[in-house]
MARMI-601260 format. One record per residue (C-alpha): z, x, y; residue in one letter. Coordinates in steps of 0.5 Angstrom, whole numbers, padded with zeros to 4 digits, always signed. Layout:
N
ZXYA ...
//
This chain:
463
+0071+0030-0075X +0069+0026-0081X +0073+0023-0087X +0069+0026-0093X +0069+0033-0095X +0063+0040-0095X +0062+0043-0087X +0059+0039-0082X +0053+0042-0082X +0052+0040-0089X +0054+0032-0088X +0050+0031-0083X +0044+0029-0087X +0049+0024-0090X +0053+0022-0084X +0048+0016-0081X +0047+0013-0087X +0053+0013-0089X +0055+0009-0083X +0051+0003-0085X +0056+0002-0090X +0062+0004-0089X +0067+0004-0083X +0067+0012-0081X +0073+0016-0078X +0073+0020-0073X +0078+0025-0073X +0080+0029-0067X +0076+0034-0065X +0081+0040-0065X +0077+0046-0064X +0073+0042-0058X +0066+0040-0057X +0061+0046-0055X +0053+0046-0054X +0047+0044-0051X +0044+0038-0052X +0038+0033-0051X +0039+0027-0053X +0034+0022-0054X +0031+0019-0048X +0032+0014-0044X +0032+0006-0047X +0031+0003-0041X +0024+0007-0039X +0021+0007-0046X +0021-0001-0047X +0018-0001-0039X +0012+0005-0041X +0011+0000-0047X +0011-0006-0043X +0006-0003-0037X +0003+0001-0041X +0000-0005-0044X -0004-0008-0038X -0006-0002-0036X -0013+0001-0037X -0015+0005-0041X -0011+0011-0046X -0003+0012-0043X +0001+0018-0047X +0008+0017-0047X +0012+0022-0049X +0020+0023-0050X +0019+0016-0053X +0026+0014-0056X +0025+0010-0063X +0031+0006-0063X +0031-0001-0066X +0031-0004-0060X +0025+0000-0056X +0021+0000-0064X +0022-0008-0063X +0018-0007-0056X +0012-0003-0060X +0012-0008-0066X +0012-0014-0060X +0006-0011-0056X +0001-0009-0063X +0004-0017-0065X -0001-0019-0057X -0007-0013-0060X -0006-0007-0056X -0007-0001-0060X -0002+0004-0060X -0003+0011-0063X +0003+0013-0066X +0004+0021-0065X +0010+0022-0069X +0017+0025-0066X +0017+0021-0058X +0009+0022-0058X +0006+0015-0056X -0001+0014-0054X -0001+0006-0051X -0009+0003-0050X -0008-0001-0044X -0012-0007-0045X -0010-0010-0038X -0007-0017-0038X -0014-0021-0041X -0014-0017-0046X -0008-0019-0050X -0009-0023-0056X -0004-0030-0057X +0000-0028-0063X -0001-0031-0069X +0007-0032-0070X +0014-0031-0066X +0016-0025-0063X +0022-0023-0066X +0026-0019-0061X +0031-0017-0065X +0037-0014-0061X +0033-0012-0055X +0036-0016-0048X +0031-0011-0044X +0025-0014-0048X +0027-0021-0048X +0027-0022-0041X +0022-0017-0039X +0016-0019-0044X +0016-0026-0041X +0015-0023-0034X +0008-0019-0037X +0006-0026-0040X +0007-0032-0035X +0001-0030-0032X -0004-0031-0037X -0006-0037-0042X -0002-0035-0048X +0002-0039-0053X +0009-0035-0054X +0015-0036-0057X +0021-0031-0057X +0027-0030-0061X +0032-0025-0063X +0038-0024-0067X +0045-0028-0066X +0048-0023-0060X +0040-0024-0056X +0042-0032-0057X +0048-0033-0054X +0045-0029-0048X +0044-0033-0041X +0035-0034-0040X +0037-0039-0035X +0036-0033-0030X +0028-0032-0032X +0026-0039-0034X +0028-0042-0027X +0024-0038-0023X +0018-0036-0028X +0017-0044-0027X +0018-0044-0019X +0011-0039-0020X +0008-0044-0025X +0009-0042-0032X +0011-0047-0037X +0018-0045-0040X +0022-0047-0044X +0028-0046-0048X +0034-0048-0052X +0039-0052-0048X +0035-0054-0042X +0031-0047-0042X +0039-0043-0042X +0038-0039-0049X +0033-0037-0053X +0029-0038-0057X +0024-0038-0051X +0018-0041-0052X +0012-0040-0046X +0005-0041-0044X +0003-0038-0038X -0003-0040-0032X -0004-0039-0026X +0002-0037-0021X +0004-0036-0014X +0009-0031-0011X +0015-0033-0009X +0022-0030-0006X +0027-0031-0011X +0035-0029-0009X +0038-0026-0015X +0046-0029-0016X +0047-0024-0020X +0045-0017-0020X +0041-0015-0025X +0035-0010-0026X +0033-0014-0032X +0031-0021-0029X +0029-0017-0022X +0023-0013-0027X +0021-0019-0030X +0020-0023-0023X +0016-0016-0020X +0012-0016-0027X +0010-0023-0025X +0009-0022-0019X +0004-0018-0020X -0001-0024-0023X +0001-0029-0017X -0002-0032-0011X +0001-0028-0005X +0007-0024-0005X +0013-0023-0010X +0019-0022-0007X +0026-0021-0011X +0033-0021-0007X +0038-0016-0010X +0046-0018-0008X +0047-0011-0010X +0043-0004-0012X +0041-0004-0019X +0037+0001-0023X +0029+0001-0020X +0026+0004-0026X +0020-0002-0026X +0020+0000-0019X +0019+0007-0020X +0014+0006-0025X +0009+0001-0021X +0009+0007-0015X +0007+0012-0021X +0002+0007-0023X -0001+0007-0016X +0001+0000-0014X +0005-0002-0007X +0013-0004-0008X +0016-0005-0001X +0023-0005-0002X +0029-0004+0003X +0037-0006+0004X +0037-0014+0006X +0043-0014+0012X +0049-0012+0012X +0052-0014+0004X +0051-0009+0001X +0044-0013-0001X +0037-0010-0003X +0030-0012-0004X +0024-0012-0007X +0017-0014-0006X +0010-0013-0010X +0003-0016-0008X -0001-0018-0015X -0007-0013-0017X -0013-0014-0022X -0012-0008-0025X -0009-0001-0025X -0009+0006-0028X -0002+0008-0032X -0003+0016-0032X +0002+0020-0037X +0010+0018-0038X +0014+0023-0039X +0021+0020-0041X +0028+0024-0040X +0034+0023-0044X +0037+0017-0043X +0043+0019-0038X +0047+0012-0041X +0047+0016-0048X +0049+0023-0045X +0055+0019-0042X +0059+0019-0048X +0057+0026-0050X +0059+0028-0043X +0066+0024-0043X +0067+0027-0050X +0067+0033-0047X +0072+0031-0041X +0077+0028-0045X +0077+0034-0052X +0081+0040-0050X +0077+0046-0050X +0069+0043-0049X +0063+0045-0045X +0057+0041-0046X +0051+0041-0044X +0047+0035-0043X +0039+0038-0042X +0033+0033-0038X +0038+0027-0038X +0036+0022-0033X +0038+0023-0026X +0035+0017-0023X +0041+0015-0017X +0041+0007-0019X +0044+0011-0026X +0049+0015-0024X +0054+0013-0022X +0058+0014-0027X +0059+0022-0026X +0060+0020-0018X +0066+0017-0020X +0068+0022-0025X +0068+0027-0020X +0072+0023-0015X +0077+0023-0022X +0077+0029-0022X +0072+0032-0027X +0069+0038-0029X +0062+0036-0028X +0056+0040-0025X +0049+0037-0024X +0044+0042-0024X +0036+0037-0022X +0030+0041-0026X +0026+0043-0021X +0018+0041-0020X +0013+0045-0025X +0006+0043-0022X +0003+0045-0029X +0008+0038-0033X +0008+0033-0028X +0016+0030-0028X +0013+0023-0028X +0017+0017-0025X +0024+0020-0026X +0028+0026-0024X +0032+0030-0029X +0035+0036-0030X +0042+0039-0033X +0048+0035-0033X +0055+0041-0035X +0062+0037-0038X +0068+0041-0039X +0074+0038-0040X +0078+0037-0035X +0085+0033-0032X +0083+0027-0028X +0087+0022-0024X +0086+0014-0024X +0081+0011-0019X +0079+0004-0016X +0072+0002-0018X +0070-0005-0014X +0064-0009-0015X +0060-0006-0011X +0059+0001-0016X +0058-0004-0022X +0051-0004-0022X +0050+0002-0022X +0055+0004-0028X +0054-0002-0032X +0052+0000-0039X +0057+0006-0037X +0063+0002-0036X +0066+0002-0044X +0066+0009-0043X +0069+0009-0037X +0075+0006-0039X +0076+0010-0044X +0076+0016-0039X +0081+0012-0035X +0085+0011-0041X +0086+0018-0041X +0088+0019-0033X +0094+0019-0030X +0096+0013-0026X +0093+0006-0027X +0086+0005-0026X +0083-0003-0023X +0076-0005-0024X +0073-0011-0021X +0067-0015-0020X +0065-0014-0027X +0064-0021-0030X +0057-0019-0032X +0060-0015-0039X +0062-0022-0041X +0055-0023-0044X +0053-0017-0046X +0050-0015-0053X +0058-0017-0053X +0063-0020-0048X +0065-0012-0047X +0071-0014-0042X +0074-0017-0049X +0072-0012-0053X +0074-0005-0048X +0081-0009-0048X +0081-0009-0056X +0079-0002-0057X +0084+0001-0053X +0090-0004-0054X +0089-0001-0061X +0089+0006-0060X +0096+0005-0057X +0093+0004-0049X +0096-0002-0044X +0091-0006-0041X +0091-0012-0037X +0084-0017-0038X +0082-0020-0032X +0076-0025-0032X +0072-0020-0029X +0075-0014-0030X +0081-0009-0033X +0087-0005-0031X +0088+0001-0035X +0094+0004-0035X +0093+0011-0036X +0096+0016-0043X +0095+0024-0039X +0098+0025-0046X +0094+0022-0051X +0094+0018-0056X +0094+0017-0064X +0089+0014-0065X +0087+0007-0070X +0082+0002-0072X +0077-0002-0067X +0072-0007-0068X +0065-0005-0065X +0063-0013-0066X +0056-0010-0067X +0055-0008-0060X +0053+0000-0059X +0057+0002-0054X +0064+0000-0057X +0062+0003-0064X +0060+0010-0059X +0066+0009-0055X +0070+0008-0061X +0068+0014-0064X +0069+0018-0057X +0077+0015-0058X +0077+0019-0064X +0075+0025-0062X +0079+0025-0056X +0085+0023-0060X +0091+0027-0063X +0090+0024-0070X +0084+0020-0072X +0080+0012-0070X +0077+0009-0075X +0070+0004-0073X +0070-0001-0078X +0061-0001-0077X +0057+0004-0073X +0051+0002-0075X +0049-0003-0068X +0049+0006-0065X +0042+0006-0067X +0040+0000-0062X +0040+0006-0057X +0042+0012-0060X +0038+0015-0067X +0042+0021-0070X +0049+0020-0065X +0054+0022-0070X +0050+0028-0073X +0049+0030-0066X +0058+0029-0065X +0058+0034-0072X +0053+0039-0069X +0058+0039-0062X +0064+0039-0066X +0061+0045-0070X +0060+0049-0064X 
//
């Protein structure tokens, strides 16, 4: 799979590191991919059990926490406000809620590193109280639109303010007293919409979020875990949803179990699609249905997918989100559509996707997806450059693709991952699924979501 030389059993100790200096080639897989994998869990829920389970009361044990640079990120920003957290190795967590109170000023900037989630949920945890904050990030997290949290936070009544008028971090925030608000999101996003509900539960009367479309409702689930009342229905006949929370003087966070990150498993599970020969088991991935839609369409493509949901264990409680088994074999797909009302639910999937359209016979459109452009990377661009250079004719559209699809395959080439995780992952997949080989000029940004990916690929590849 790899340039280098010993068996990829051997390599694998090697490979992670390796890819923090060089670009890395992967060669197609042509023996195919086969066996049983969990992979790391799922980002998403580790950052929210972080945030949540440090205003809870009282001791929080998470297990199945994904250390990954942006999720470490989230841990370091929540002991930087004093909450004690027990470190139990492996995804053993055990978080000492201290309720909103007991959160200490930090005594420096919050540095976010990467971790978009954390940016903007963070601000939502501290509008409420009287602390002094100031959050940053790295070059990718200031070029990210902030504008979306910091008008409705100061409709509430905390006092922010950001780099050109409050639209790009660093953020700087001293909160206070708040009162509830209804807020209409223009864009669908779970990020803006957690950090309003997070806010809300600090406000005067009720907190209401207007969502245009359905997007993931992980904060949602886990304040119900937690005991607290989220009332949520659709909103009209657009395709809108909505959200609404009351503020609460204290809860209890029982025990987190998080699953396997189902955008992680997305790409071993395509990988499996697109090499002749796989099967691919993908074991406790997240089936939260705000997160798979990703497999629907697949399935509509044609896929060889089967989803097999864990059943209830009263002796392990499943926590706030289903999972189960997800199976993937290779298979001939045919193009499809997807139209903005699909997006929400497949947004982080949606470079992968592209790579499954790439290999389907006809041409697949995607619209309605102008919120790659401000991405950990414009992803819109950078999907059009990663298959332009393994050989597949795409056409850019501002708020979407047309992929032409190559049934045959191709040879394979150099892409560019521009430090955004799921294009040097999507890259590597190419490779895999081509007749020669893709080099990605840097893997390192794969660590923001998923620790161990390339010596997970070699442990398929070797069976």
């Amino acid at each position: 799979m790899l340039t280098g030389s010993g068996s990829p059993a051997q390599r694998a100790g090697s490979t992670e590191a390796r890819s923090a200096e060089h670009p890395v080639t992967f060669r197609a897989a042509r023996g195919g991919l086969h066996g049983d994998v969990r992979v790391p869990g799922d980002k998403s829920l580790s950052h929210r059990a972080l945030l949540l389970g440090a205003v809870a009361t009282g001791p929080v044990p998470i297990s199945g926490f994904l250390r990954s640079a942006d999720t470490l990120s989230t841990l370091a920003a929540i002991r930087a406000l004093g909450v004690a957290v027990e470190d139990g190795g492996g995804g053993e967590l055990l978080v000492t809620g201290c309720g909103w109170e007991g959160l200490s000023e930090p005594e420096d900037v919050i540095d976010v590193g990467n971790a978009g989630t954390l940016i903007r949920l963070l601000p939502g945890i501290l509008a409420g109280i009287d602390r002094f904050t100031v959050l940053t990030g790295d070059a990718s997290i200031r070029r990210r639109p902030m504008e979306r949290i910091v008008r409705p936070l100061i409709a509430m009544g905390a006092a922010v303010s950001g780099r050109e008028g409050g639209r790009y971090a660093p953020l700087a925030l001293r909160g206070g007293k708040l009162r509830g608000i209804e807020h209409r999101m223009q864009v669908s996003s779970a990020q803006v919409k957690s950090c309003l509900l997070l806010a809300g539960l600090r406000a005067e009367g009720g907190t209401t979020v207007i969502d245009p479309g359905a997007s993931r409702d992980h904060t949602e689930r886990l304040l119900e875990f937690a005991g607290i009342s989220v009332e949520r229905g659709p909103q009209g006949v657009r395709g809108e949803t909505w959200v609404r929370v009351e503020p609460v003087n204290s809860f209890h966070l029982p025990a987190v179990r998080i699953p396997a990150d189902t955008s992680s498993a997305a790409f071993l599970a395509v990988a499996a699609l697109l090499v002749p020969g796989s099967e691919v088991s993908l074991l406790q991935t997240g089936l939260n249905p705000t997160r798979t839609g990703l497999f629907s369409v697949l399935r509509r493509m044609g896929a060889d997918l089967g989803i097999v949901p864990e059943a209830e264990d009263s002796s392990r409680p499943s926590g706030p989100e289903p999972m189960g088994t997800i199976r993937a074999q290779s298979s001939q797909m045919r193009a499809t559509d997807i139209g903005p009302e699909e997006v929400p639910g497949m947004i982080d999937e949606l470079p992968i996707w592209a790579l499954a359209a790439a290999k389907a016979e006809g041409t697949s459109r995607l619209r309605g997806a102008a919120e790659l452009r401000v991405k950990e990377s414009d992803r819109i661009s950078g999907v059009a450059e990663l298959l332009r250079a393994i050989g597949v004719e795409v056409f850019e559209y501002q708020d979407g693709l047309d992929i032409v699809g190559r049934p045959q395959g191709w040879p394979g080439g150099t892409v560019q991952a521009r430090g955004d995780h799921r294009l040097a992952m999507a890259g590597a997949v190419a490779g895999l699924a081509s007749s020669g080989q893709v080099t990605v000029d840097d893997m390192r940004s794969a660590a923001v979501s998923f620790p161990g990916f390339i010596a997970t690929i070699e442990s398929l590849q070797a069976g």
